[in-house]
C-alpha positions in Angstrom: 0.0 0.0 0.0 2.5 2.1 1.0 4.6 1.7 -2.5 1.3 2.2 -4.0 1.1 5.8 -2.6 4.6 6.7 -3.2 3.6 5.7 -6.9 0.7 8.1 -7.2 2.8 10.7 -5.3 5.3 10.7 -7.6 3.3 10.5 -10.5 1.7 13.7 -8.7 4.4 15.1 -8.6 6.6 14.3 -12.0 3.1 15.9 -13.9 3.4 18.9 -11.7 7.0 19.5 -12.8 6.2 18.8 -16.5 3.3 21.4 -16.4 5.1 24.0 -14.4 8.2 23.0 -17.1 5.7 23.4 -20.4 4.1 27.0 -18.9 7.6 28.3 -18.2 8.3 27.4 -21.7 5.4 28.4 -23.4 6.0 31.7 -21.1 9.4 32.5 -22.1 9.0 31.7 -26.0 5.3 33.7 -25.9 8.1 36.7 -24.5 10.3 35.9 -27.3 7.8 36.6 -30.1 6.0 39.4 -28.9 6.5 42.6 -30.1 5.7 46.0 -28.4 6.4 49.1 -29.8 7.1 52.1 -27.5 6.6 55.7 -28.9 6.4 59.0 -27.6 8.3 62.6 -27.3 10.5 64.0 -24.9 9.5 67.5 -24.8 9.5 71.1 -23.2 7.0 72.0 -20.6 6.9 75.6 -21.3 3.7 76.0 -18.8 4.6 73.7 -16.6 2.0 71.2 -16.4 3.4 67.7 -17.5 1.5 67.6 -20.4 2.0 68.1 -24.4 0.3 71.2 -25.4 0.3 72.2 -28.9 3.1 74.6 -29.7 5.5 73.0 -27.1 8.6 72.2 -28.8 9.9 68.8 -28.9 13.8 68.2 -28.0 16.1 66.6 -30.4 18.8 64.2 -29.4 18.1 62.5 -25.8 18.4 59.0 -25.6 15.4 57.0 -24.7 15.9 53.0 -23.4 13.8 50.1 -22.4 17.3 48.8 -20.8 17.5 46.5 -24.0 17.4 48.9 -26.9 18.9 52.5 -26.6 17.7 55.5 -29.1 17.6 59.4 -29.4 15.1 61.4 -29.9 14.3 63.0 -33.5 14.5 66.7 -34.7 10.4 66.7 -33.9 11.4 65.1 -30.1 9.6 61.6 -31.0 11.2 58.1 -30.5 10.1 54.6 -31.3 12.0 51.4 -29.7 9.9 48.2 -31.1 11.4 44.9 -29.4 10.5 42.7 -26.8 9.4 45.9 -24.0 13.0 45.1 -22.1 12.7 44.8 -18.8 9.3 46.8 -18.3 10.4 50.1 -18.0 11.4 53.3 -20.4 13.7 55.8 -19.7 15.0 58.9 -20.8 18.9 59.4 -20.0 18.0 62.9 -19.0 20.5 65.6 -21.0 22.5 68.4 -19.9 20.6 71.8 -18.6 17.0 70.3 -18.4 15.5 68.0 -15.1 12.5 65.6 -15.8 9.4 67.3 -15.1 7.4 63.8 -13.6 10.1 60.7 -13.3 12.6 60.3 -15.7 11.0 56.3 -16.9 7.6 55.1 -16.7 6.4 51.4 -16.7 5.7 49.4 -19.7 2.1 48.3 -20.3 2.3 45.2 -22.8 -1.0 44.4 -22.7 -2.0 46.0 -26.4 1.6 45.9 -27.6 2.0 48.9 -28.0 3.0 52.2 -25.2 2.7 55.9 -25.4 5.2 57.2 -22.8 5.9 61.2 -23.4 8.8 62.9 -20.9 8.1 66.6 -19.8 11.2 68.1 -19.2 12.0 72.1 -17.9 15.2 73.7 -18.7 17.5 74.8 -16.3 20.6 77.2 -16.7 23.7 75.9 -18.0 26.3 74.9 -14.7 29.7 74.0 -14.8 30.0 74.0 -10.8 27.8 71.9 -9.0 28.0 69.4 -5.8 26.5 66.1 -5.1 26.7 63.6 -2.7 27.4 60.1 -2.7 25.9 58.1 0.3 24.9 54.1 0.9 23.5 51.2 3.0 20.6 53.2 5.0 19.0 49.9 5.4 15.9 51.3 6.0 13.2 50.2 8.0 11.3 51.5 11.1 13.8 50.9 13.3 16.4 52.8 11.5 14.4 55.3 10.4 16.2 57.7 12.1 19.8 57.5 10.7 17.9 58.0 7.2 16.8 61.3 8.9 20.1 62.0 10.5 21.1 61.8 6.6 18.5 64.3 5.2 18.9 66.6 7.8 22.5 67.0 7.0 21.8 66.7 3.2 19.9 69.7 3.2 22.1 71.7 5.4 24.8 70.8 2.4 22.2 71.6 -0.5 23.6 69.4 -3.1 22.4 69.3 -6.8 21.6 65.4 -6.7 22.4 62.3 -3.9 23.5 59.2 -5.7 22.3 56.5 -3.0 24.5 53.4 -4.0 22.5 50.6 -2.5 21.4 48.4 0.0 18.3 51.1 0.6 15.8 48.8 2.2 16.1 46.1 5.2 15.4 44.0 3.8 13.6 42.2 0.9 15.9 39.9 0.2 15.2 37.1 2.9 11.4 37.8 3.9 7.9 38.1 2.7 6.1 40.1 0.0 4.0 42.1 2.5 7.3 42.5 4.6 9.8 43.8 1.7 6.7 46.1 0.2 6.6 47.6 3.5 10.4 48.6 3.5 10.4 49.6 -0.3 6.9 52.0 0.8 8.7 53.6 3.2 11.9 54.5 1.6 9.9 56.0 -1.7 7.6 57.8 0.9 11.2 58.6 2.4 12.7 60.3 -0.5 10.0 62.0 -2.1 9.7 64.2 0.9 13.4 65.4 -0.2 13.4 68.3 -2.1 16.7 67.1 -3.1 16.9 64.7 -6.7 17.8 60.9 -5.4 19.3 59.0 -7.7 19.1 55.3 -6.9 20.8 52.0 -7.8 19.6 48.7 -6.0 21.8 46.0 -3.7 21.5 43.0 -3.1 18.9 43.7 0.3 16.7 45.0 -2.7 16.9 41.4 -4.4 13.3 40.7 -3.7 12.7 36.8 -2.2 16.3 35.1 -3.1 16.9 33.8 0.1 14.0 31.3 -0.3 14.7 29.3 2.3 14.3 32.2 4.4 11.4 34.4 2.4 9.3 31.2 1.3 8.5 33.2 -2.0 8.5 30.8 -4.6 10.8 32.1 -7.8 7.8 32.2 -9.9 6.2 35.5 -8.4 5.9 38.1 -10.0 7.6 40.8 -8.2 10.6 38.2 -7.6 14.5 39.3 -7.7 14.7 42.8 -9.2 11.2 43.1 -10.4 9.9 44.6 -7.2 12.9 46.9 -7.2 11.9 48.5 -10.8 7.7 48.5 -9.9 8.9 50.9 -6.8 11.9 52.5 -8.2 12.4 52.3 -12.0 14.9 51.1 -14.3 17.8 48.8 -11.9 20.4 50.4 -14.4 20.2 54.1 -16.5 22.2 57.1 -17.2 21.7 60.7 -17.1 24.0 64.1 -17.5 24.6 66.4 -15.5 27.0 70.1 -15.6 28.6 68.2 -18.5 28.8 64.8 -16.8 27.5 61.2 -18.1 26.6 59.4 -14.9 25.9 55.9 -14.9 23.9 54.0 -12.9 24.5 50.2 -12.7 23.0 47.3 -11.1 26.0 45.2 -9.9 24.3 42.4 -8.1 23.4 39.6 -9.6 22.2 36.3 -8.1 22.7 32.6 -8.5 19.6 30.5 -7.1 19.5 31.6 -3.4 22.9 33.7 -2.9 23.9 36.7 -4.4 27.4 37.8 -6.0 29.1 40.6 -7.6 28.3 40.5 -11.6 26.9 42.2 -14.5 24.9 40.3 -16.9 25.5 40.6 -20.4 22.3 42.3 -21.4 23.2 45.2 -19.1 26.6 45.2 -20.9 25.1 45.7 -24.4 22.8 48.5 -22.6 26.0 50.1 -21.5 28.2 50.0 -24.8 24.9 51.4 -26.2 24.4 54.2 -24.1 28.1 55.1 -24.2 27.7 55.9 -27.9 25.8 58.6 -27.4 28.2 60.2 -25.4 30.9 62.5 -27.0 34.6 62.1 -27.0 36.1 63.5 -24.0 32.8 63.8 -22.0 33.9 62.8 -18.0 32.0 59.2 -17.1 31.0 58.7 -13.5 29.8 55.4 -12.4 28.2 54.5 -9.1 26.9 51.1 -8.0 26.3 49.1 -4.8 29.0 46.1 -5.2 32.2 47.9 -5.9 34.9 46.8 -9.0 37.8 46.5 -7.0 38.0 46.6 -3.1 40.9 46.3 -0.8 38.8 45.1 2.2 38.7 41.2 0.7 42.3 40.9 2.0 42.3 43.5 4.9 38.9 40.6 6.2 40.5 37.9 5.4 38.5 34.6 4.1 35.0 34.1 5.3 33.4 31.2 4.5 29.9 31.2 6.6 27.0 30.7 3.6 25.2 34.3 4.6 28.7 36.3 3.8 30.9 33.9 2.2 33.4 35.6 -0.1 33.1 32.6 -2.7 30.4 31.1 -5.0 30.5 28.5 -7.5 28.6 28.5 -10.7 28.8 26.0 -13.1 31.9 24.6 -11.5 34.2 28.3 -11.1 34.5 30.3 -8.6 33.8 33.8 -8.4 34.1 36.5 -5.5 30.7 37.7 -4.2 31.7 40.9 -2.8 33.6 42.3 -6.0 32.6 42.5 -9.4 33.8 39.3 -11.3 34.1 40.8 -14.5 34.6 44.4 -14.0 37.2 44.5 -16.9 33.9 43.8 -19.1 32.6 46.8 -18.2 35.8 48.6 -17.7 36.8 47.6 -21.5 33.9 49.2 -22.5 34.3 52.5 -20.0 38.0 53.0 -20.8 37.5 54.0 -24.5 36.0 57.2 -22.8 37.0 60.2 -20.5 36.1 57.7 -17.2 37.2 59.3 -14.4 34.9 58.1 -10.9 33.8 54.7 -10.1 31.1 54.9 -6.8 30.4 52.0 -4.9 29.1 51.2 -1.3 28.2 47.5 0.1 31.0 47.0 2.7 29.8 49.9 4.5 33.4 51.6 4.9 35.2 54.6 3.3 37.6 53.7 1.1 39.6 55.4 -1.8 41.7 54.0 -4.4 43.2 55.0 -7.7 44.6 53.0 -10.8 46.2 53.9 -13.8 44.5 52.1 -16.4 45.2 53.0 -20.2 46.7 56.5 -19.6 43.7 57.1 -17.9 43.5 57.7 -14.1 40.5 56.4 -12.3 39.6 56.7 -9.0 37.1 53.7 -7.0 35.9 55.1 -4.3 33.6 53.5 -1.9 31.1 55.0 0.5 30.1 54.3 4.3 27.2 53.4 5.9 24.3 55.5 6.4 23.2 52.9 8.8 26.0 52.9 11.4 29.4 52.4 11.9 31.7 49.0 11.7 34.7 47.8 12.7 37.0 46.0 10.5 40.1 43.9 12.1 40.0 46.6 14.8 39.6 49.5 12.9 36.4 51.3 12.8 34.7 52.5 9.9 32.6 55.9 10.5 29.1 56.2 9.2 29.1 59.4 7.1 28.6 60.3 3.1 31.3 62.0 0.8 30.6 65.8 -0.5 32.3 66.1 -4.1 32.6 69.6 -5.7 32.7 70.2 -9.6 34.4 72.6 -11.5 34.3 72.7 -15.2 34.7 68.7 -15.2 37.1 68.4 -12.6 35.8 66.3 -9.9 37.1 66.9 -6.9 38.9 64.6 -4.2 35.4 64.9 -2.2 34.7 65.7 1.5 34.2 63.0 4.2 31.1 63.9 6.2 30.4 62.1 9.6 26.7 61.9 10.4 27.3 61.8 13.8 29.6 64.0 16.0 33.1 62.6 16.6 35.0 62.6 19.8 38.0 64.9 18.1 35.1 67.9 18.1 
């Protein structure tokens, strides 16, 4: 009897897998063949209303991208990307003198294949001198709310032009529920859209929605799984826009492997990136910021760990990669080189730390930023919360200013 059973279970079961096998297949090939085409106009907002009025001139040249396919606008303003709808978002990489009037990408809807997505934007003056900060890791929930206002509070006291947050924003989505994780994401977009300072972000790996699964019980199948629920809150994972004569980039350096995370950038996100760096003139300066940095000293300053949660190693397909450094930065750095790249941001090991390469003639600089949620200690020494101020002067980025968030004993 009991054989019997374990029969019909398995049968159960082995049907189950073949079904769930043939609608992830039929899913992925129905994705393959479907074609949306996105159109629209990036244009000036002369009266300020977020709308296309007749008589309101479009604006040539800005690249538009579904994070698959990158364009530029016409003479008239319009686009038109036609492909698979990318990762469900469109952005504009927003040009040089002119801020998005509503937020610079808008979801894709794929139900009638096809999307009308028009970008208000309102000039501003031409700058060659701004500031902007680079912070990270607020982790932000209830409970640490209140470093995430420690950080605003002295944000606006410093009046930057933008805040690049490099990751980790949320605590956590990564190893919980769906009701849990929406919670934290809520109240960081709630969080931020009280600043009247721009944010923008770039997700880590606490944003990777439900990967731990043996932690979040979220089954890989759901919707909002891995990044998705990072780009419904938050928009495109990876983008670009300019600023006083600056091409920033923002890149989504964590990828994931079943249940763990590690440093990587997938391929499609590297054909995004040669894209979008054709569009940018020769000699332009190139900042990058992302959550798990290139290059890091702290992997030997540690040591080896090898407890699963913060291991330093994963194996994929029989190699071995590092998890807490981008396996193959020189893919993206092969592509960043061929251009005036000057500032690589990072954050993830929640510790200040500078370095600088000569690479190709060209010196870059990989600097990583502390924890907005507290401070560490590393092998004794201890790692101050704070953020980094940098200054800009007619392309010239500065060395940056180290600011505590809270008051140190030397004042």
């Amino acid at each position: 009897m009991r054989d019997k059973a374990k029969k019909i279970l398995f049968a159960i079961l082995s049907t189950a897998l073949c079904m769930s096998f043939s609608l992830h297949t039929i899913h992925h090939t129905q994705a393959a063949i479907d074609r949306i085409e996105i159109t629209g106009y990036v244009f000036l907002d002369e009266n300020d209303n977020a709308l296309r009025d007749d008589g309101e001139p479009g604006i040539p040249g800005v690249v538009v991208s579904d994070q698959v396919a990158v364009v530029a606008t016409d003479q008239n303003g319009a686009y038109q990307i036609v492909g698979s709808g990318g990762l469900g978002v469109v952005f504009i990489s927003t040009p040089n003198t002119y801020t998005a009037r509503v937020p610079f990408w808008k979801h894709i809807d794929r139900k009638s294949g096809r999307c009308q997505a028009d970008f208000p934007l309102k000039q501003n003056q031409k700058t060659d001198s701004f500031s902007f900060i680079h912070a990270s890791d607020p982790h932000l929930n209830e409970a640490t709310l209140p470093r995430l206002n420690k950080f605003k509070a002295i944000a606006e006291s410093l009046s930057p032009d933008f805040i690049l947050m490099t990751g980790d924003l949320v605590f956590d989505a990564i190893r919980v529920n769906e009701e849990e994780a929406r919670g934290c994401y809520e109240l960081y977009k709630r969080e931020i859209e009280g600043l009247s300072i721009p944010f923008w972000n770039v997700p880590g790996n606490h944003e990777i929605f439900g990967i731990e699964r043996h932690h979040s019980l979220v089954s890989s199948s759901h919707p909002l799984y891995g990044m998705k629920m990072y780009r419904h809150y938050l928009g495109p994972d990876y983008y670009s826009f300019n600023f006083g004569g600056i091409h920033f980039v923002g890149l989504n350096t964590v990828d994931y492997h079943d249940i763990w995370y590690y440093g990587n950038i997938p391929k499609i996100q590297l054909a995004w990136l040669e894209q979008d760096l054709s569009f940018v003139p020769p000699g332009v300066p190139v900042v990058t910021f992302n959550h798990i940095p290139f290059y890091s000293a702290f992997q030997s300053i540690l040591g080896y760990m090898d407890s699963a949660r913060s291991s330093m190693l994963i194996e994929i397909k029989e190699k071995t990669y590092f998890r807490h450094t981008v396996n193959n930065a020189s893919d993206a750095l092969n592509l960043l080189k061929k251009h005036n790249y000057c500032l690589a941001l990072a954050g993830h090991l929640h510790a200040t730390e500078n370095l600088s390469y000569e690479m190709g003639g060209l010196r870059i600089r990989f600097n990583q930023s502390s924890a907005i949620l507290g401070d560490v200690s590393y092998e004794g020494m201890k790692m101050i919360s704070g953020v980094t101020l940098y200054r800009v002067k007619d392309g010239i980025i500065d060395d940056g200013k180290f600011i505590p968030l809270d008051k140190t004993t030397e004042e």
